[in-house]
Backbone bond lengths (Angstrom), bond angles and torsions (degrees), N, CA, C in turn:
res aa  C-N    CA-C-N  psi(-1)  N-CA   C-N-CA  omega(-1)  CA-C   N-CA-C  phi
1 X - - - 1.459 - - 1.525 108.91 -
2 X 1.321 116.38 138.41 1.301 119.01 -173.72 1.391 111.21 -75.89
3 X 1.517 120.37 158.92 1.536 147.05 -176.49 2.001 91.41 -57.12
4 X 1.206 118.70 -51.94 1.379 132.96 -169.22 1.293 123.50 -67.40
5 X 1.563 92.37 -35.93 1.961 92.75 161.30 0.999 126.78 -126.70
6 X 1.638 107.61 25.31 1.987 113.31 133.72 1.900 115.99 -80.28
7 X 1.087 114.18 -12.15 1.463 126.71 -167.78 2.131 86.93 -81.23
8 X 1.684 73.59 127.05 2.137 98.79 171.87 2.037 100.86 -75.26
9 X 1.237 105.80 101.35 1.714 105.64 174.41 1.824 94.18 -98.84
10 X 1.400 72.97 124.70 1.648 88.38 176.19 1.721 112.48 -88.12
11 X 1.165 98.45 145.16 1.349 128.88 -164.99 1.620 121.27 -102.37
12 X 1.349 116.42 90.24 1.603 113.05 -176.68 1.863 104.80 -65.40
13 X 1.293 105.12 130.04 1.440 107.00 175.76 1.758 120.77 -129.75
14 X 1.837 102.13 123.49 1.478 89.19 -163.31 1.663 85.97 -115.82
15 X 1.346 109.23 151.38 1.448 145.68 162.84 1.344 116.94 -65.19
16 X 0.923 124.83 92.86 1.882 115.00 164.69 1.919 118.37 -71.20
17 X 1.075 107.70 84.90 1.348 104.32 -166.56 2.161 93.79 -96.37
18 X 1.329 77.58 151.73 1.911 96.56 -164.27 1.386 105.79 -103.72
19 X 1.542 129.14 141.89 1.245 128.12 155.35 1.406 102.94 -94.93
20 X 1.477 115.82 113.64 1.203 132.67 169.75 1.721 133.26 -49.35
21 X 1.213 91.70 -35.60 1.842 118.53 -165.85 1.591 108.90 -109.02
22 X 1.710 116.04 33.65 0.825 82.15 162.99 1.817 167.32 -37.66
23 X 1.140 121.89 163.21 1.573 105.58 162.74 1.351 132.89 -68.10
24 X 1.175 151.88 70.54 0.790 138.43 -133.87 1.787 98.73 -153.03
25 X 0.971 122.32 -21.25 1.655 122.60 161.17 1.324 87.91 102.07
26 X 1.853 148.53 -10.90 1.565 129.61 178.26 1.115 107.02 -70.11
27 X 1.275 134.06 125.84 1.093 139.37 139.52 1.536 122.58 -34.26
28 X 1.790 115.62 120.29 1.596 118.91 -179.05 1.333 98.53 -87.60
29 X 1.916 113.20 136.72 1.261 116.42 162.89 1.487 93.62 -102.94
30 X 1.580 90.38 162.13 1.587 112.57 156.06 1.097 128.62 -65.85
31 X 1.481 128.30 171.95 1.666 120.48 123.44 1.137 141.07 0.98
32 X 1.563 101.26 -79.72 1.294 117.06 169.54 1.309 112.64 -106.79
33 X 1.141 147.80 34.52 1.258 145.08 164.30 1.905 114.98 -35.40
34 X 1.609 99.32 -37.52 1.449 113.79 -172.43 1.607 99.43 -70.17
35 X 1.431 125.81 -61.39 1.315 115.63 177.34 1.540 106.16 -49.00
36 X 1.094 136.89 -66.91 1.511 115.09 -171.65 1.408 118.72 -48.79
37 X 1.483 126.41 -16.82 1.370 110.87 163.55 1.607 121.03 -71.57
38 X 0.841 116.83 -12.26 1.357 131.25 -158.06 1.485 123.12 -134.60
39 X 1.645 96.02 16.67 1.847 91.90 178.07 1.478 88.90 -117.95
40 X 1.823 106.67 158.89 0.900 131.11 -168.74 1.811 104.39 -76.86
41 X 1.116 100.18 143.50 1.734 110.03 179.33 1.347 125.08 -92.54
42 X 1.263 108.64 -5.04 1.523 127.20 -178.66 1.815 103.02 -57.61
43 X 1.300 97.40 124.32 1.790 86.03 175.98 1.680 88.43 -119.89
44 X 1.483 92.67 125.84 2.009 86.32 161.40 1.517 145.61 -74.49
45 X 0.750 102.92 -176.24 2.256 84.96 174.42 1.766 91.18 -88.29
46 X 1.302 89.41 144.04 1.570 137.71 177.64 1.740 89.87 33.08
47 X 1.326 107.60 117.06 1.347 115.59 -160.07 1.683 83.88 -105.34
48 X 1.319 97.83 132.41 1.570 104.89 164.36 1.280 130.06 -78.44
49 X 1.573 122.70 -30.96 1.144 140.52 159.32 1.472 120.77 -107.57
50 X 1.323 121.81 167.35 1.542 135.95 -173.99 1.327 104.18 -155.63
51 X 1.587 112.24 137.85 1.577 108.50 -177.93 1.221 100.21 -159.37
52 X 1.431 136.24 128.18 1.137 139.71 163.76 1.396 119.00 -141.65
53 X 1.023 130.05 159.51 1.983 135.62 144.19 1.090 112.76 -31.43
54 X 1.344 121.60 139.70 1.008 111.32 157.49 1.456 114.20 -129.37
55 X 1.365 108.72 72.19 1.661 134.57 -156.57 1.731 114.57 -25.86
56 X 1.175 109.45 159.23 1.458 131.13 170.22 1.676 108.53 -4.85
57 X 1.503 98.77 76.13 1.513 109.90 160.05 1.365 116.22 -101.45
58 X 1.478 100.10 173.41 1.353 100.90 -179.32 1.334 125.90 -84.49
59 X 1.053 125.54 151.18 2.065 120.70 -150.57 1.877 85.93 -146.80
60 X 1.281 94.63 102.13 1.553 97.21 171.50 1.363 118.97 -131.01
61 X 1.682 127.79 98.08 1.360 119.79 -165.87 1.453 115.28 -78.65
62 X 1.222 131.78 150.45 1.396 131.09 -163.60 1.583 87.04 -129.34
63 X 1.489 120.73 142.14 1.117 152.30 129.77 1.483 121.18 -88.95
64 X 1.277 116.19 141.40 1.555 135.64 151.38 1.494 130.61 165.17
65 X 1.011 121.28 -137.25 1.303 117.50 -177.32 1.606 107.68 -118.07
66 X 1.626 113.63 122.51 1.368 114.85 -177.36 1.792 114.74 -62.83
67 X 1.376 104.36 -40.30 1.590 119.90 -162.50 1.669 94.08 -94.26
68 X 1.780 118.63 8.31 1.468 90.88 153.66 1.464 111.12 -107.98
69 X 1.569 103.33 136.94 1.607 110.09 167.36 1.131 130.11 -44.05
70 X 0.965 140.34 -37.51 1.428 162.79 -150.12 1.698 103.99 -90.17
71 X 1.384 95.48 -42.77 1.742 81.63 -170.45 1.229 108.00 -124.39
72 X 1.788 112.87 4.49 2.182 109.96 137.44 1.073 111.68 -82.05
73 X 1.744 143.36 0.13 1.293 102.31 154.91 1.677 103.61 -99.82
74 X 1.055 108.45 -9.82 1.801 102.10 175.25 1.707 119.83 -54.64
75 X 1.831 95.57 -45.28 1.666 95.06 146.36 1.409 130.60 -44.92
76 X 1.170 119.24 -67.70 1.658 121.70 -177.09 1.103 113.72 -53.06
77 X 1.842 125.16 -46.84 1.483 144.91 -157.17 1.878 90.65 -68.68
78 X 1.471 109.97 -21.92 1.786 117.02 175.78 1.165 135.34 -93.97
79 X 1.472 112.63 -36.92 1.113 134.11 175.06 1.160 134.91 -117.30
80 X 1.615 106.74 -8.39 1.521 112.69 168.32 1.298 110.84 74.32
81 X 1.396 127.78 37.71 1.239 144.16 -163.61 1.423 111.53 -157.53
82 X 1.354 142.45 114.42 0.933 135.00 151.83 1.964 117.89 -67.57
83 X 1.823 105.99 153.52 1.239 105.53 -161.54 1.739 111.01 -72.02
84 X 0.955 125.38 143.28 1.423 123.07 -171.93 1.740 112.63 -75.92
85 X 1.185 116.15 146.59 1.617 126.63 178.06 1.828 82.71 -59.37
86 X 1.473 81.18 172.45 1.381 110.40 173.50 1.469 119.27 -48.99
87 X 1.270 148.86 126.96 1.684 136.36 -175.14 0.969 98.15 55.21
88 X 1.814 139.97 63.64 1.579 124.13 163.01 1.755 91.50 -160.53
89 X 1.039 81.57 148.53 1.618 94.75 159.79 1.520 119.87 -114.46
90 X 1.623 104.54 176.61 1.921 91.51 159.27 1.753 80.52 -148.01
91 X 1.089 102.27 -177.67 1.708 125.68 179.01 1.069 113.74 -173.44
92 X 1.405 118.75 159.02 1.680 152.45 149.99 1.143 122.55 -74.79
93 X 1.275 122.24 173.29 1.699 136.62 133.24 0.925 105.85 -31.16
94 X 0.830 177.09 -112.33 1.764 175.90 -42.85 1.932 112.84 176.98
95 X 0.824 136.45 -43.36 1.453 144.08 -132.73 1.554 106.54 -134.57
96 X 1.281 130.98 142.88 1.826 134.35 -172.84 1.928 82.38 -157.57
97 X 1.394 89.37 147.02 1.425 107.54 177.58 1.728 93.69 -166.00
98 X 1.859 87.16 113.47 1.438 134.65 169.65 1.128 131.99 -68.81
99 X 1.568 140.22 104.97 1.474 133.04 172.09 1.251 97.05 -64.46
100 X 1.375 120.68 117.01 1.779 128.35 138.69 0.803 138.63 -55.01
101 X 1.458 95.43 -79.64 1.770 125.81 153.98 1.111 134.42 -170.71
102 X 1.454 129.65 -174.33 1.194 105.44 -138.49 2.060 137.87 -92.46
103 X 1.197 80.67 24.55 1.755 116.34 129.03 1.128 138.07 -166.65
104 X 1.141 109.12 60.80 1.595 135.38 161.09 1.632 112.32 -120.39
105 X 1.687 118.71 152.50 1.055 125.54 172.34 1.581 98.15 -163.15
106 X 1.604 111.33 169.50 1.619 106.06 -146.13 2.150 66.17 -137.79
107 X 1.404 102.13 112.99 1.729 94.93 144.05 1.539 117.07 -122.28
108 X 1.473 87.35 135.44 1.574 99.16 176.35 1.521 120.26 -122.75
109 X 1.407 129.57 169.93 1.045 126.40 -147.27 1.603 112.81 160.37
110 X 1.301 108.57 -171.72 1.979 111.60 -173.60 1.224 96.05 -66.42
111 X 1.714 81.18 141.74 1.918 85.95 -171.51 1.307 96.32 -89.62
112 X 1.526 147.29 23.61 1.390 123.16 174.71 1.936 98.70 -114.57
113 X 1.000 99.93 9.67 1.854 109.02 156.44 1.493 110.22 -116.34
114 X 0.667 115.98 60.45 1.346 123.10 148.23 1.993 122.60 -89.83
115 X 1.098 99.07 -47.74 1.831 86.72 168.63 1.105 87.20 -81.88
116 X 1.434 154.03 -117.70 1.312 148.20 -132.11 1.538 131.81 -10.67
117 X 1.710 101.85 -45.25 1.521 119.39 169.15 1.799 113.61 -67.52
118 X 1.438 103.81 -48.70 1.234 100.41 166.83 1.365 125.97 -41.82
119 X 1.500 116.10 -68.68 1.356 122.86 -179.92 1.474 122.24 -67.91
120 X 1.426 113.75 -12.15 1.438 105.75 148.49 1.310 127.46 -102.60
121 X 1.607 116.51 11.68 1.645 122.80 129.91 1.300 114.88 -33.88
122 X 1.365 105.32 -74.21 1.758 116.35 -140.02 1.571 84.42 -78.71
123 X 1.619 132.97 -33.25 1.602 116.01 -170.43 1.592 111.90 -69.71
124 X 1.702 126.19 -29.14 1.355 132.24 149.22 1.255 139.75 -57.36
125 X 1.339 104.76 -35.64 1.339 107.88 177.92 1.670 117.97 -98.42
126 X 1.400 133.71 154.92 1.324 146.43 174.16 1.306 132.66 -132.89
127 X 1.571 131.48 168.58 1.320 99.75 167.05 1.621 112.49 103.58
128 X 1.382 110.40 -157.48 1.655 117.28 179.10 1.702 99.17 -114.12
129 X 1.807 104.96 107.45 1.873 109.85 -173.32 1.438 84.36 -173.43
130 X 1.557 102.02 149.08 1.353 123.75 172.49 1.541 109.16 -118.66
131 X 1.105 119.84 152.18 1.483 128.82 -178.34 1.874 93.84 -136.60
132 X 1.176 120.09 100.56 1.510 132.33 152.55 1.508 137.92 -79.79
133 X 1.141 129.12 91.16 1.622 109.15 -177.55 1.620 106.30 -87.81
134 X 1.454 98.68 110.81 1.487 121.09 175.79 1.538 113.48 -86.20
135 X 0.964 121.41 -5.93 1.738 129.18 -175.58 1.375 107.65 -47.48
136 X 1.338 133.20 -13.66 1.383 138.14 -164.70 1.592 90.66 -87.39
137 X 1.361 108.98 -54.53 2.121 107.38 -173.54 1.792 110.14 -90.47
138 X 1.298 106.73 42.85 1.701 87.72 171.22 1.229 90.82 178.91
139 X 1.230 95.24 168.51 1.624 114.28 -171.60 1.797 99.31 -142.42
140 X 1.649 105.53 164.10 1.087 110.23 155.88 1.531 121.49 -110.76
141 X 1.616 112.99 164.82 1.493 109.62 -169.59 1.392 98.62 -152.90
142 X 1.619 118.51 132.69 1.141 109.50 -153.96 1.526 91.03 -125.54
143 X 1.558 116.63 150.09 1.272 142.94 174.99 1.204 145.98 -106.83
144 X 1.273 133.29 57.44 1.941 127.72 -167.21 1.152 117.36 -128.09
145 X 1.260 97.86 169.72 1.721 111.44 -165.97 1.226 123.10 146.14
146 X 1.267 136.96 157.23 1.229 125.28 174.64 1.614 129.18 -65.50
147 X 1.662 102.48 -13.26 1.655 142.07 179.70 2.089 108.29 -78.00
148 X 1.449 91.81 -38.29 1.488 110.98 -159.24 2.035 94.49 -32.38
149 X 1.489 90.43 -69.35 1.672 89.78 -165.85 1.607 114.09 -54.46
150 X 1.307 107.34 -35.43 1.808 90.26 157.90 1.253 133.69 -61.46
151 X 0.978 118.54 -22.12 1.656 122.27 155.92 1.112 116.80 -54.42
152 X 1.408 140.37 -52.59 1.297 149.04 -178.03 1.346 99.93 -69.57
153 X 1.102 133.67 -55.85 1.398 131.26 172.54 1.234 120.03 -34.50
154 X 1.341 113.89 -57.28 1.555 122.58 163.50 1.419 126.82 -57.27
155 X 1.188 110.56 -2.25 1.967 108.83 -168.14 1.233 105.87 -140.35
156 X 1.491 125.52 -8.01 1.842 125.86 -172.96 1.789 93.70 -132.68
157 X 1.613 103.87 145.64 1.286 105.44 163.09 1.765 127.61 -85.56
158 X 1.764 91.22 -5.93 1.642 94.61 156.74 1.181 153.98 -33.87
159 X 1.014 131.99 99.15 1.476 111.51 -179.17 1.446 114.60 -73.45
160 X 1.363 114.66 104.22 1.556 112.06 167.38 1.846 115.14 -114.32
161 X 1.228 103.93 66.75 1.189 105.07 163.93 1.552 105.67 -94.63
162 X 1.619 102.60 164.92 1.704 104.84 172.86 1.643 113.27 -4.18
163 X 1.469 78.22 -102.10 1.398 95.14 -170.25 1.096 126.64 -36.97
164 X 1.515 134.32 -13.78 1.403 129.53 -159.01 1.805 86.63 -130.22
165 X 1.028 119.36 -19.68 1.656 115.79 -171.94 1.345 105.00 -124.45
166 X 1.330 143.25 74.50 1.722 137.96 -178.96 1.737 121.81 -77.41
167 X 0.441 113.91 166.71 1.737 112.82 -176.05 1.583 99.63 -70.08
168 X 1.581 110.27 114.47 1.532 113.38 179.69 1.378 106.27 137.79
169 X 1.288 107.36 -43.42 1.649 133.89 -174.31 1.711 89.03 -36.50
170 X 1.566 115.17 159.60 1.294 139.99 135.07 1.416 120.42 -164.59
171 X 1.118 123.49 139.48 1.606 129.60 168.62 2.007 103.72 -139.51
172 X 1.442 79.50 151.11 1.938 81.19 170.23 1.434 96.64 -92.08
173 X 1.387 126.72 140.64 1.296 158.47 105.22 1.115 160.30 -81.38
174 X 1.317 119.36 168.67 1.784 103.24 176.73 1.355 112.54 -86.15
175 X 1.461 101.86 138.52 1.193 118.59 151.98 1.532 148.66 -148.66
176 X 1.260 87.34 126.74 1.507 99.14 -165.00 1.929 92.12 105.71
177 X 1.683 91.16 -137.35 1.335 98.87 152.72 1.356 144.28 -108.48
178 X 1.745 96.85 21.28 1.884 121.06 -175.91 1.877 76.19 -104.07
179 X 1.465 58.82 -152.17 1.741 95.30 -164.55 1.945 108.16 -138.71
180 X 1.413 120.41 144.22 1.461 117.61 -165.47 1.549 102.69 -153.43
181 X 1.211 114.09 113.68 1.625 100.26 149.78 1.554 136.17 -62.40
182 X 1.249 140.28 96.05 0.989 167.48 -124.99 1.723 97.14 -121.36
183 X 1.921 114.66 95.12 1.422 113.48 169.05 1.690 77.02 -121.08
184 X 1.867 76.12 151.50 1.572 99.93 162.37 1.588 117.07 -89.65
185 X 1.108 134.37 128.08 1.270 115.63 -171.59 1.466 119.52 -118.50
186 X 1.635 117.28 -2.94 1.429 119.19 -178.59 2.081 88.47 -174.50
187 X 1.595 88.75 174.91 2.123 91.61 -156.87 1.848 94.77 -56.00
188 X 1.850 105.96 -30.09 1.923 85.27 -171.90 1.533 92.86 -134.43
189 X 1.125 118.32 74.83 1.654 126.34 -170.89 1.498 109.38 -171.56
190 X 1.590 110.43 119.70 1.343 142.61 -173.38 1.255 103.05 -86.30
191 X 1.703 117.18 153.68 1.735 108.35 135.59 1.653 90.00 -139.06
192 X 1.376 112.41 156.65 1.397 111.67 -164.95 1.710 93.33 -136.86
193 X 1.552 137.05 93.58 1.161 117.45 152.51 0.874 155.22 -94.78
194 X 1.892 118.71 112.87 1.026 137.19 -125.19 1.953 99.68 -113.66
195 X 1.366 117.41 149.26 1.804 112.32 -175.35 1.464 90.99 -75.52
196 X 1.636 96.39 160.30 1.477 107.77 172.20 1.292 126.47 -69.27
197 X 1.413 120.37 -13.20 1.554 113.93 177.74 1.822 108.54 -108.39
198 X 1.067 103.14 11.89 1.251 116.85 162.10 1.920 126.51 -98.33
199 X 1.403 96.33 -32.40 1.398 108.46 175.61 1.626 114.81 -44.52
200 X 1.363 147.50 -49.48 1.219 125.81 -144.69 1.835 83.49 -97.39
201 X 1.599 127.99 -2.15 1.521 97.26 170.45 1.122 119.97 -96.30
202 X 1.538 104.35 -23.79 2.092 105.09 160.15 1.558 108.12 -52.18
203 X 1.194 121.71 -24.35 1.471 106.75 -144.65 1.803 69.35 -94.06
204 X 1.238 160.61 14.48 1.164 115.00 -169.22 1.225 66.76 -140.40
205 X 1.456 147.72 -13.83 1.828 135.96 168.87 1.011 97.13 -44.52
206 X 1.193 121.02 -53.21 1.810 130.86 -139.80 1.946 94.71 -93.17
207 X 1.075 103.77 -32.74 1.862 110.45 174.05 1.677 101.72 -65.11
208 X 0.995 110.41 -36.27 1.961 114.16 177.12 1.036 90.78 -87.33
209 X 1.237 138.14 -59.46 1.496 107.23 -151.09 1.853 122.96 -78.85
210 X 1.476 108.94 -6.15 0.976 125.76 178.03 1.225 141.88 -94.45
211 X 2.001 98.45 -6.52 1.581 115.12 166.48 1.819 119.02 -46.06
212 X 1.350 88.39 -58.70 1.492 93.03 -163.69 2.336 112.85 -51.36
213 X 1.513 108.31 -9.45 1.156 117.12 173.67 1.207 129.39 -134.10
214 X 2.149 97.73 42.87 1.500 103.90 160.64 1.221 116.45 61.35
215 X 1.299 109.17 59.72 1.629 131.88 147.91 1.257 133.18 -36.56
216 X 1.464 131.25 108.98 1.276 144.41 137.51 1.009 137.19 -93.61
217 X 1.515 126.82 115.97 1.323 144.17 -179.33 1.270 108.56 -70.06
218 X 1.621 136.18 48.94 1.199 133.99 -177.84 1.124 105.69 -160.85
219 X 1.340 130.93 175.33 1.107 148.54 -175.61 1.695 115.79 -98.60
220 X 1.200 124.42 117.89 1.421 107.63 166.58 1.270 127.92 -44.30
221 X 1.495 96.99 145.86 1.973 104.84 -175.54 1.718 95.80 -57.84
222 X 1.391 99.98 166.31 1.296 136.08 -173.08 1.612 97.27 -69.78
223 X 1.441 121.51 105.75 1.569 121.40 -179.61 1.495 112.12 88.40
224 X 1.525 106.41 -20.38 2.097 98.99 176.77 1.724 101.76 -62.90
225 X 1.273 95.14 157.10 1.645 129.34 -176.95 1.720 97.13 -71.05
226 X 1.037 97.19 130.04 1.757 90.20 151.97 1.602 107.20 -164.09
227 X 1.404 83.99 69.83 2.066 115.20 160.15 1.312 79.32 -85.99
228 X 1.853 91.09 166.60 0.809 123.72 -151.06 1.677 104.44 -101.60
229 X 1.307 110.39 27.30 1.599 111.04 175.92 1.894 99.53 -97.15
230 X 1.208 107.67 -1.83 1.443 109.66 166.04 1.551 90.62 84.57
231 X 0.696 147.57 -35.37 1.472 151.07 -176.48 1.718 107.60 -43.09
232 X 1.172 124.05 48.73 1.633 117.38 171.68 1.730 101.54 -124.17
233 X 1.017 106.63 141.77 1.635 139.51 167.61 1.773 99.26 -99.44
234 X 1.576 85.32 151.44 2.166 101.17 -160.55 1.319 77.61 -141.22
235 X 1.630 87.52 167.21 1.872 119.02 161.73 0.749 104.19 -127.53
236 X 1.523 136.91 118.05 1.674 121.18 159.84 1.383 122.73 -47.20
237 X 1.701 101.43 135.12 1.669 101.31 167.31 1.202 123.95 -139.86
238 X 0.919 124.58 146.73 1.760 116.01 -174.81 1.422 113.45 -66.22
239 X 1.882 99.80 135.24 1.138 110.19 -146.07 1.902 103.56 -116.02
């Protein structure tokens, strides 16, 4: 075998990275964009559950290596986040970053940074790492109330009580008969990210399973309570 093809030829490699959002004046739907035209606005007294969209964010999957230095702080040095242990997240004001696995992680965030975050991915980071924007196949869908964890109870074979589910937690599971990544994000508040061609049958699992504890299709007001004495007041908002 020749000297020439034992020799390592290095390989220039370029990225075609996309601005998604163009300018262009179309309006982006969701997932569910269709249920929010079409769900009822009625909020009842002291709603046990809360469920809404939480529309066109940014969905950026990260690959690499946890145990190299170099590219957990290239994460943080980007996102202002260090990478989460195994089953944990951490977040900001703006920003959540998801253990997947175990080199994968899901950050999400405002969906009109999505190229920006990317490209100050790839200027931090080096090396052997992937940066994916998946925002096109999934959505988020959000869950609270003092009701919330009975919902989950009813639709995942998880056990996320206290003790076994703490605020931070995420794992993918089944649910229903899809599948959901499941972070806890506050003591009675879900986020579940669910694929896009899966979304409109979660969205109507979680609409059944949530009758029996006084359903709202909205989001709690800005600062309302939603302990678990059921005692929270909402505003409807488009979801």
């Amino acid at each position: 075998m020749s000297e020439a093809i034992n020799k390592a030829v290095p390989v220039s490699t370029q990225v075609a990275i996309m601005e998604q959002l163009p300018e262009t004046g179309i309006p982006a739907r969701s997932p569910l964009a269709h249920q929010a035209q079409t769900a009822s606005r009625t909020t009842p007294e002291n709603p046990g559950v809360y469920l809404w969209e939480s529309a066109l964010k940014t969905h950026l999957a990260l690959r690499g290596d946890a145990n190299n230095a170099d590219f957990a702080k290239g994460v943080e040095a980007a996102t202002g986040l260090a990478l989460p242990e195994v089953l944990q997240s951490n977040q900001n004001s703006e920003w959540a970053l998801s253990w997947i696995a175990p080199d994968e992680w899901l950050l999400t965030g405002p969906g009109d940074q999505a190229l920006a975050m990317e490209m100050t991915l790839r200027e931090q980071l080096n090396g052997h790492y992937a940066v994916i924007n998946v925002g096109g196949g999934q959505t988020l869908v959000r869950l609270a109330g003092s009701r919330a964890r009975s919902v989950l109870m009813k639709s995942c074979p998880y056990d996320v009580h206290d003790h076994n589910f703490p605020v931070g937690k995420v794992v993918t599971t089944v649910l229903a008969k899809s599948q959901a990544t499941l972070r806890r994000v506050g003591e009675d508040e879900w986020e579940l990210v669910v694929r896009r061609s899966f979304a409109d049958y979660v969205w109507r699992w979680l609409v059944d399973a949530s009758q029996e504890y006084r359903l709202s299709l909205s989001q709690p007001a800005q600062g309302a309570s939603t302990s678990r004495s059921g005692r929270t007041q909402a505003s409807p908002v488009e979801i």
